[in-house]
C-alpha positions in Angstrom: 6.6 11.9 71.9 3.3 11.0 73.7 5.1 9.8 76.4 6.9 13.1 76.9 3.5 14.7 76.3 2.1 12.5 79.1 5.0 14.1 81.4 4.9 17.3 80.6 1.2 17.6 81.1 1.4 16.4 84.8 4.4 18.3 85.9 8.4 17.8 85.4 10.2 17.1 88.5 11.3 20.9 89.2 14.8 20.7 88.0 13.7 19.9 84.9 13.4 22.5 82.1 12.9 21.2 78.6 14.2 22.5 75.4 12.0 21.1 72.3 13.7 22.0 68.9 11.8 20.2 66.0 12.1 20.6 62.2 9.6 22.7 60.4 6.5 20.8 59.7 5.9 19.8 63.2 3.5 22.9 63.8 0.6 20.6 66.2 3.7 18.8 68.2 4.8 23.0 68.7 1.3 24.2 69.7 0.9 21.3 72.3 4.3 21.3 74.1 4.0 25.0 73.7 1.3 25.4 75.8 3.1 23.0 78.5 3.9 25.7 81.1 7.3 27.8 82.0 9.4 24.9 81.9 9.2 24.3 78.6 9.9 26.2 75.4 9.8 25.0 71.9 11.5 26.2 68.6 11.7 25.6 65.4 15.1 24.0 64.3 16.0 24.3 60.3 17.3 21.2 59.1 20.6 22.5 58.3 23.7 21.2 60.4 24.9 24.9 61.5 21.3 25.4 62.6 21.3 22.1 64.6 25.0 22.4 66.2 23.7 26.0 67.1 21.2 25.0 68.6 22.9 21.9 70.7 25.0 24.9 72.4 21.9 25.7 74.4 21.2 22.3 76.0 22.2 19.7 78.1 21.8 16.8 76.5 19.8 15.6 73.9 17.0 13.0 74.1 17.5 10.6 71.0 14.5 8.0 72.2 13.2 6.1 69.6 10.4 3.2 70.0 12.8 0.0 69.3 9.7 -1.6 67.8 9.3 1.7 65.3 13.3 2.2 64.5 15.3 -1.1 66.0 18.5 -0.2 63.5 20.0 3.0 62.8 21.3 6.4 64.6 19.5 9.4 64.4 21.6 12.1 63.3 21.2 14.3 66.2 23.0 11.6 68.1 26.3 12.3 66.6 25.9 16.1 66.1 25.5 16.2 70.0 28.2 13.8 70.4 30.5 16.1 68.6 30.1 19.2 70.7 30.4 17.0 73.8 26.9 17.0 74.9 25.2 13.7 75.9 23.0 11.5 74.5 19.7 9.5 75.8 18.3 6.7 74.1 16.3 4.0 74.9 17.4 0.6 75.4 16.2 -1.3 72.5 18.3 0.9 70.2 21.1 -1.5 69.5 22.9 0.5 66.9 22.9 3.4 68.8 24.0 1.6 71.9 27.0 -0.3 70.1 28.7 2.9 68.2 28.3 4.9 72.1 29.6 1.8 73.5 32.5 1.8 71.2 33.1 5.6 70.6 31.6 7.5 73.8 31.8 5.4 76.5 29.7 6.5 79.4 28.6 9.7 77.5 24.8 8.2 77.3 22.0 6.9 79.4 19.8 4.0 77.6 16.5 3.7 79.6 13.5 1.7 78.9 11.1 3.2 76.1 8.2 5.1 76.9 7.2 7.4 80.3 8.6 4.9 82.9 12.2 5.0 81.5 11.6 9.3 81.0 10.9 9.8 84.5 13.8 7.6 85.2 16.3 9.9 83.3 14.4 13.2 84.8 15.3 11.5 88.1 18.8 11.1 88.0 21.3 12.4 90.1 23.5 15.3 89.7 26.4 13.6 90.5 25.0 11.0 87.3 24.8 13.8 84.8 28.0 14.9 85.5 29.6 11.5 85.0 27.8 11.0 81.8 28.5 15.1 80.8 32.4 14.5 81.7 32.1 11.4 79.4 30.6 13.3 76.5 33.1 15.9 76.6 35.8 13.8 76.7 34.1 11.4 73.8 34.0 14.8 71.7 37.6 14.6 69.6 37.0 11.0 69.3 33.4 11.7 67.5 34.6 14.8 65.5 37.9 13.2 64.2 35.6 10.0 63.0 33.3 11.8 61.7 35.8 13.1 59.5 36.5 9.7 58.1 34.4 8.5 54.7 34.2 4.6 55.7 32.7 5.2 59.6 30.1 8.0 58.2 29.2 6.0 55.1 29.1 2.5 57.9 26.6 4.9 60.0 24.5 5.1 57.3 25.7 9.6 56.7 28.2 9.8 54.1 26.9 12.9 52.9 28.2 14.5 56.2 31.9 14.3 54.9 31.2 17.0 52.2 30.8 19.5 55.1 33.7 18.9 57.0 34.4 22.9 57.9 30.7 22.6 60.6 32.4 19.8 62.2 36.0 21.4 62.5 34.9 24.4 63.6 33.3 23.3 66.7 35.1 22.7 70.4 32.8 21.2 72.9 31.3 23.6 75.6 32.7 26.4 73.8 30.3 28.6 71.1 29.7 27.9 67.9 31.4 29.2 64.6 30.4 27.8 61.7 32.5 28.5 58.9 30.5 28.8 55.6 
């Protein structure tokens, strides 16, 4: 995050508008990205999976960086929740776990840039015409996620077997379309 920090606090490119949703807990990262300016607005996100696929509705896609030095194996959760309601994924390159499963189950629905502020500006400088290669991809990638999510072996190989208890969040969800969680 101090990268981002480093960003915000000199000005996003204009198009940009940032969504920050972070568990509770995280009040000091909430009071300094709060105070960023108009362009950014920060929540709080309870750690439940019908709060988090709620809350994926309202973005575009979903920063999953990760210093590879810090976390060089596993997926962050978000990943695949965002994956399942076809929204894309950003990660950076050193995250070869991450970078395998998109590579093998939502192909083109991510951008991998370098860690840190360098690869961040290069993601907030994409092109249009980029995002909507890479949002096609994830939308398109969103049966393929939700139907092996579904499936004990793959969720327990990705290190969340406990997501196959709840199968009804994941059902209940059609990409680009609101969410109804079924309790």
């Amino acid at each position: 995050m101090p990268a981002l920090h480093r960003i915000v606090r000199q000005a996003l490119p204009p198009h940009v508008e940032l969504r920050i949703a972070l568990p509770p807990g995280n009040d000091e990262l909430l009071q300094i990205f709060g105070r960023a300016g108009p362009a950014v607005t920060t929540t709080v996100v309870e750690s439940d999976r019908g709060a988090c696929f709620a809350a994926l509705q309202t973005i575009d896609a979903v920063l999953a960086v990760q210093d590879p030095i810090d976390r060089a194996a596993g997926i962050p959760d978000v990943m695949l929740d965002a994956l399942t309601v076809g929204k894309p994924v950003v990660i950076s390159e050193g995250q070869l776990d991450a970078a395998r499963l998109l590579d093998d189950v939502a192909p083109g629905a991510f951008v991998s840039a370098p860690c840190g502020e360098e690869g961040l500006r290069a993601v907030f400088a994409l092109e249009a015409r980029a995002w909507d290669r890479v949002q096609m991809a994830a939308e398109a990638s969103a049966p393929v996620v939700r139907a092996l999510r579904g499936m004990p072996r793959f969720l327990t190989a990705v290190g969340l077997g406990q997501l196959h208890d709840d199968d009804s969040l994941v059902e209940a969800i059609e990409p680009g379309s609101a969410l109804s969680v079924v309790d």
